[in-house]
C-alpha positions in Angstrom: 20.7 -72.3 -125.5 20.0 -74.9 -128.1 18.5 -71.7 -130.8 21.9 -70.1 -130.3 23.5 -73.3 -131.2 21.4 -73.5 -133.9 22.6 -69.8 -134.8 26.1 -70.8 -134.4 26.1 -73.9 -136.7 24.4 -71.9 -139.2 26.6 -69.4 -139.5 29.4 -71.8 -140.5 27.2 -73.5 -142.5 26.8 -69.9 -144.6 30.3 -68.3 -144.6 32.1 -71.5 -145.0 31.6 -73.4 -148.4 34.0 -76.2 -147.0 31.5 -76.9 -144.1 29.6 -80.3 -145.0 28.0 -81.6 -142.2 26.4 -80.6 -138.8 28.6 -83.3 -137.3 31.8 -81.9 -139.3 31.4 -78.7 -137.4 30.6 -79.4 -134.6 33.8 -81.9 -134.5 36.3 -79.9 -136.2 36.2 -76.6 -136.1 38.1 -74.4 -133.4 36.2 -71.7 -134.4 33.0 -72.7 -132.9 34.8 -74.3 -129.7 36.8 -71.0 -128.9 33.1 -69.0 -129.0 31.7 -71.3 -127.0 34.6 -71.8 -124.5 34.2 -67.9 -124.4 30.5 -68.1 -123.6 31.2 -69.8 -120.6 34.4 -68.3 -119.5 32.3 -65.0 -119.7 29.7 -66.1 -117.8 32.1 -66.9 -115.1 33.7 -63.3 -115.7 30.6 -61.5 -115.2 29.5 -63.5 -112.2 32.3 -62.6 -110.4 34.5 -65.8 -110.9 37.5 -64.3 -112.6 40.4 -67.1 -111.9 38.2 -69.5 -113.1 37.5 -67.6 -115.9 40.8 -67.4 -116.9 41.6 -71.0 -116.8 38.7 -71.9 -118.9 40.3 -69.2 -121.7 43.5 -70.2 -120.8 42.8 -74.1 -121.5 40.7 -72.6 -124.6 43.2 -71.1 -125.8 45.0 -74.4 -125.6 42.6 -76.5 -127.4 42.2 -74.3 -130.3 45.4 -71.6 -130.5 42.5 -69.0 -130.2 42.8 -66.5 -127.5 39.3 -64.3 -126.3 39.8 -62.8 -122.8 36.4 -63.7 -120.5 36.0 -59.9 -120.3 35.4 -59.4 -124.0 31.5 -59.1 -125.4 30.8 -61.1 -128.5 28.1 -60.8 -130.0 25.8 -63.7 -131.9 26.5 -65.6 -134.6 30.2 -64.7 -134.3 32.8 -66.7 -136.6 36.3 -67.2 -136.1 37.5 -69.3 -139.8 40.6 -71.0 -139.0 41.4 -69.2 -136.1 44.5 -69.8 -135.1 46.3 -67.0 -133.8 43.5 -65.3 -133.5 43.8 -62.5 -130.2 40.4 -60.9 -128.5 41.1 -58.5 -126.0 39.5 -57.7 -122.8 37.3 -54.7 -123.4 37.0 -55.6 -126.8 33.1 -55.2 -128.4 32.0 -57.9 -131.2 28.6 -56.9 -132.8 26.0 -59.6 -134.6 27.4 -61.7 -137.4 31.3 -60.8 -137.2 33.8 -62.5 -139.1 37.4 -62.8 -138.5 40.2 -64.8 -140.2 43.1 -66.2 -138.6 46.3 -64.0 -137.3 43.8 -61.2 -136.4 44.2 -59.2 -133.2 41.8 -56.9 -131.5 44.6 -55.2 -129.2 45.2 -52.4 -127.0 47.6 -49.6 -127.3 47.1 -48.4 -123.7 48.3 -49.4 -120.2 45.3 -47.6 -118.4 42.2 -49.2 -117.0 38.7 -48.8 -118.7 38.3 -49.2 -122.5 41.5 -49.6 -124.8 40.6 -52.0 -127.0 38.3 -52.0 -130.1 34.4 -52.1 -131.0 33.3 -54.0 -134.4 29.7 -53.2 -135.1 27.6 -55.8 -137.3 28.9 -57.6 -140.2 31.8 -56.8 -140.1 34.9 -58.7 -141.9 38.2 -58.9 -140.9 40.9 -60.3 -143.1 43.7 -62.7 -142.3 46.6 -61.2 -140.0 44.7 -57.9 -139.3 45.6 -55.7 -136.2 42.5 -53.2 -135.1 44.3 -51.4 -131.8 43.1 -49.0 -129.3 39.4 -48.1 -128.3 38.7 -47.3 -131.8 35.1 -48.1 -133.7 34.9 -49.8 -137.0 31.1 -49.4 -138.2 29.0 -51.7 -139.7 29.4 -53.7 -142.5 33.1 -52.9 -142.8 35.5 -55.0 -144.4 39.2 -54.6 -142.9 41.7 -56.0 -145.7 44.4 -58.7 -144.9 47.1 -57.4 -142.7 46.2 -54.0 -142.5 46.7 -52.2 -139.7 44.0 -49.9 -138.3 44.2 -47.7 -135.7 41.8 -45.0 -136.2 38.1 -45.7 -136.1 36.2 -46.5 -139.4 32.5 -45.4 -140.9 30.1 -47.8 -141.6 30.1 -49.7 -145.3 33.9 -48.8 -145.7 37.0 -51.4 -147.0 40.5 -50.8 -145.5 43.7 -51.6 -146.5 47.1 -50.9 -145.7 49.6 -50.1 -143.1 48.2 -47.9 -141.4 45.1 -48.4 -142.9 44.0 -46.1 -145.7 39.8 -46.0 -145.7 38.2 -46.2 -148.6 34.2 -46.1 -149.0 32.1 -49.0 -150.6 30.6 -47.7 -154.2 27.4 -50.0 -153.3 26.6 -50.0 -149.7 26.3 -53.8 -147.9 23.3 -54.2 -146.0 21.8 -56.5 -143.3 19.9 -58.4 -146.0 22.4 -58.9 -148.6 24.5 -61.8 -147.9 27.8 -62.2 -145.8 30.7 -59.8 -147.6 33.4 -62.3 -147.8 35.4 -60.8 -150.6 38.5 -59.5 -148.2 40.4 -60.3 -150.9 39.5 -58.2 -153.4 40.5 -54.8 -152.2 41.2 -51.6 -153.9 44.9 -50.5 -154.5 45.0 -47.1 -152.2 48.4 -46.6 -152.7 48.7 -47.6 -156.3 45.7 -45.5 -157.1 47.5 -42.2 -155.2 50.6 -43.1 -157.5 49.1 -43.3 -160.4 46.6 -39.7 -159.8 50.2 -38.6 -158.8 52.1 -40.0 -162.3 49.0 -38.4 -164.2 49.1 -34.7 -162.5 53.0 -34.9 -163.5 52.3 -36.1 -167.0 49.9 -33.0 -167.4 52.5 -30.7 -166.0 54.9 -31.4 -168.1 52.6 -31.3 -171.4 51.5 -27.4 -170.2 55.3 -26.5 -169.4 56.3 -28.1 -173.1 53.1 -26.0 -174.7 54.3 -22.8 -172.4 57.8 -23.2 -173.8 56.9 -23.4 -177.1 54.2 -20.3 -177.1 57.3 -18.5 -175.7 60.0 -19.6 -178.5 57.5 -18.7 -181.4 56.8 -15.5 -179.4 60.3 -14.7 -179.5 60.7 -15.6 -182.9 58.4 -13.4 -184.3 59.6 -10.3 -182.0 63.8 -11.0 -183.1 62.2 -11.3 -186.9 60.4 -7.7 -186.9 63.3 -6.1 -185.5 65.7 -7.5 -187.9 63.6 -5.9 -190.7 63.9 -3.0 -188.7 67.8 -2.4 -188.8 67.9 -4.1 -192.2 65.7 -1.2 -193.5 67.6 1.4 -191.5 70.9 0.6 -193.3 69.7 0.7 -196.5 69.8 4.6 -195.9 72.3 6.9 -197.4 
């Protein structure tokens, strides 16, 4: 219990540079007291006290303006920055060393029993105000931009942006060993890239139709010119 406290202080300590002091975190951030509530409102899920594990998420959720349903797995060294409005559902799966930003939602799109709601592998990063829905995977060492909206499942080492989310793979993979990928901020331009592939095709479209059109004027040119000599020459005839 006291190593995976360790762990969990740590992990602030590492993907927060605000964080200044053991006591700071373990005072003042939300974060850390919605994983723990969860811990133990899990524990109470899987033993076969569900009420009570609802109330301790409920009053959780209170405390800190997280929500994690008792049901959901986390995984360790989990990190919630900010937090607020941040929505775990109940069959959700959170791998080792996950990071989520505030306004994200791991939801459901499905009104029958079992799995419906997403499965983040390790390291991955979720932006602020991202929605992951249904019993979709995103594989490890993704990055999900800010507010995109994903709702297919995602390799591993890819970044994701956009409503609905348009996949895009990393040019140099992220690895267990490298450090945490916080960068959700700096995100390729899927769309702008597609307009601009789009604006260039055009461009070179219209150069080949201008070249075509001018092959075809001089090659009428010359064809009018020789026949002209022709009925020039035939008139000169007596």
């Amino acid at each position: 219990m006291l190593n995976t406290i360790r762990e969990d202080i740590q992990s602030v300590f590492s993907r927060d540079p605000a964080a200044r002091s053991t006591l700071e975190i373990l005072l003042c951030y939300p974060g850390l007291h919605a994983v723990w509530g969860h811990r133990l409102s899990h524990w109470l899920w899987t033993h076969g006290f569900r009420l009570a594990a609802r109330w301790v998420s409920h009053a959780v959720r209170w405390l800190t303006g997280i929500e994690i349903h008792p049901g959901a797995t986390i995984g360790p060294r989990f990190f919630i920055d900010h937090g607020m409005g941040v929505v775990i559902g109940e069959t959700a799966e959170v791998g080792a060393d996950v990071t989520l930003y505030h306004g994200v939602t791991l939801g459901g799109t499905s009104l029958a029993k079992g799995k419906r709601h997403p499965t983040l592998e390790d390291r991955v990063v979720v932006g602020a105000g991202a929605k992951i829905l249904g019993a979709i995977t995103i594989g490890a060492d993704s990055r999900i931009g800010a507010n995109a909206v994903v709702v297919k499942s995602v390799p591993s080492n890819s970044v994701v942006v956009g409503v609905p989310g348009q996949i895009v793979k990393r040019s140099r993979p992220h690895t267990a060993k490298d450090a945490p990928d916080l960068e959700h901020a700096v995100l390729p331009d899927a769309l702008g890239a597609s307009v601009a592939a789009l604006l260039a095709r055009v461009d070179g479209l219209e150069q080949r139709l201008r070249e075509q059109e001018a092959a075809t004027a001089a090659s009428y040119g010359s064809v009018s010119g020789s026949d002209g000599g022709r009925n020039l020459h035939s008139e000169e005839k007596p």
